[in-house]
C-alpha positions as CSV (number, residue, x, y, z in Angstrom):
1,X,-12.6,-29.6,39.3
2,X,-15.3,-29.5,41.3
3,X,-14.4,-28.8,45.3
4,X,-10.9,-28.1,44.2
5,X,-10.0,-24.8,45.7
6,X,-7.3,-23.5,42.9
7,X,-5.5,-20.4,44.4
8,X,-8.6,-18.3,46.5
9,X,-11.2,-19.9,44.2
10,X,-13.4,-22.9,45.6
11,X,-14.8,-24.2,42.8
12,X,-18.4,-25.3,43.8
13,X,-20.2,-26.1,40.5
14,X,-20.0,-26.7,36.5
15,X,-21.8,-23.7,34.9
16,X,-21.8,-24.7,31.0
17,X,-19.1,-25.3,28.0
18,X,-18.2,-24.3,24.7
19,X,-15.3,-24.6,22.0
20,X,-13.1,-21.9,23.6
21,X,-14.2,-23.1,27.7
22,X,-15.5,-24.6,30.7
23,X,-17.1,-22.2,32.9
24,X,-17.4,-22.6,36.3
25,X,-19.1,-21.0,39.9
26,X,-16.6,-20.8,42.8
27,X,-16.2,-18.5,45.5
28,X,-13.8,-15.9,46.1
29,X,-12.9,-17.2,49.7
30,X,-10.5,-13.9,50.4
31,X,-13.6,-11.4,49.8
32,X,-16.3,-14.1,50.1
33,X,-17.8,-13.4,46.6
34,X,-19.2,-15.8,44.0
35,X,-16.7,-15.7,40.6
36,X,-17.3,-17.4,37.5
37,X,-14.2,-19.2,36.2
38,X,-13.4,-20.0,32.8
39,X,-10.9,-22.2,32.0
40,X,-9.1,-23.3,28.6
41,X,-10.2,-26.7,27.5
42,X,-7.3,-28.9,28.0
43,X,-7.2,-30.0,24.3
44,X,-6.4,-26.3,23.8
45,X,-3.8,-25.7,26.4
46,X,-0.7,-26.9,24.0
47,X,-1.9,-24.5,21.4
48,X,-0.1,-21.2,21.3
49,X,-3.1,-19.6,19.4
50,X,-5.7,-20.7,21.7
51,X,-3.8,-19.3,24.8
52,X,-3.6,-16.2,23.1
53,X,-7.3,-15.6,22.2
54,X,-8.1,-16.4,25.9
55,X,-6.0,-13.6,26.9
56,X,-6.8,-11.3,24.2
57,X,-10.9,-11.7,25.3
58,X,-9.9,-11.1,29.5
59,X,-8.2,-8.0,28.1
60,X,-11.1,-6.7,25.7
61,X,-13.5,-7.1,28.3
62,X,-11.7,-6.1,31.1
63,X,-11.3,-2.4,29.5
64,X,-15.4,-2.6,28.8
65,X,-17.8,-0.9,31.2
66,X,-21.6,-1.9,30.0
67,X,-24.5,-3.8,32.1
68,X,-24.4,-6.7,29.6
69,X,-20.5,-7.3,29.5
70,X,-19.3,-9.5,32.6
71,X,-16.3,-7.8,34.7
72,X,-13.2,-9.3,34.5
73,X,-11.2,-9.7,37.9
74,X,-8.2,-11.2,36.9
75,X,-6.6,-13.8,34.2
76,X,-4.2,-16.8,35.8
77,X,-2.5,-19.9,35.5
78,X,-3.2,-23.2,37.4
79,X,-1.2,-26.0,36.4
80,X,-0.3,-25.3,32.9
81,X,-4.2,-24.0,32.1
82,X,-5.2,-20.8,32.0
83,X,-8.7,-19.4,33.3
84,X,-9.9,-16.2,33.3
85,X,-12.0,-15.2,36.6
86,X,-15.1,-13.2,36.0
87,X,-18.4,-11.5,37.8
88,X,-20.4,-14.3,38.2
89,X,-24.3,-12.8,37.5
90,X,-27.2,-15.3,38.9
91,X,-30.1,-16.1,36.4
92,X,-31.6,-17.8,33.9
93,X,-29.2,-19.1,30.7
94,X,-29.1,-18.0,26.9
95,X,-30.3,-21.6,26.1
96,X,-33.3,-21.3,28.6
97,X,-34.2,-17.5,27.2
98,X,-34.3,-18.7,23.8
């Protein structure tokens, strides 16, 4: 994925992974901003439930206004995977905190 450029989104590096996504830092190139995208793991793309809970967590924290809950610019579709594009916020990680 990295230095694909999937609709406006350059994608520029891999930011981390979990059971429910791959996150990674891109830029916006329309408004010139660094995004966050998170994108379904492909082994959960063919599962109805999975695709569900993605969207049902871009809508819950899209509607949420607090410092520690990223903003949520839009939820998409690029070749059969969904991703969600988020603020992307610079700094250290959880793992590195702990």
């Amino acid at each position: 994925m990295i230095g694909q450029t999937i609709s406006h989104y350059k994608i520029s590096e891999k930011l981390g992974e979990g059971g429910m996504g791959v996150v990674y830092k891109a830029r916006d190139i329309t408004l010139d901003s660094a995004v966050a995208m998170k994108f379904l793991p492909l082994s959960l793309v063919k599962n109805e439930t999975d695709r569900v809970r993605l969207l049902q967590e871009a809508r819950a924290a899209s509607q949420l206004n607090h410092p520690n809950v990223c903003v949520v610019h839009e939820i998409a579709e690029y070749q059969n995977q969904q991703f969600i594009v988020m603020e992307y916020v610079a700094g250290e990680t959880l793992g590195s905190k702990i």
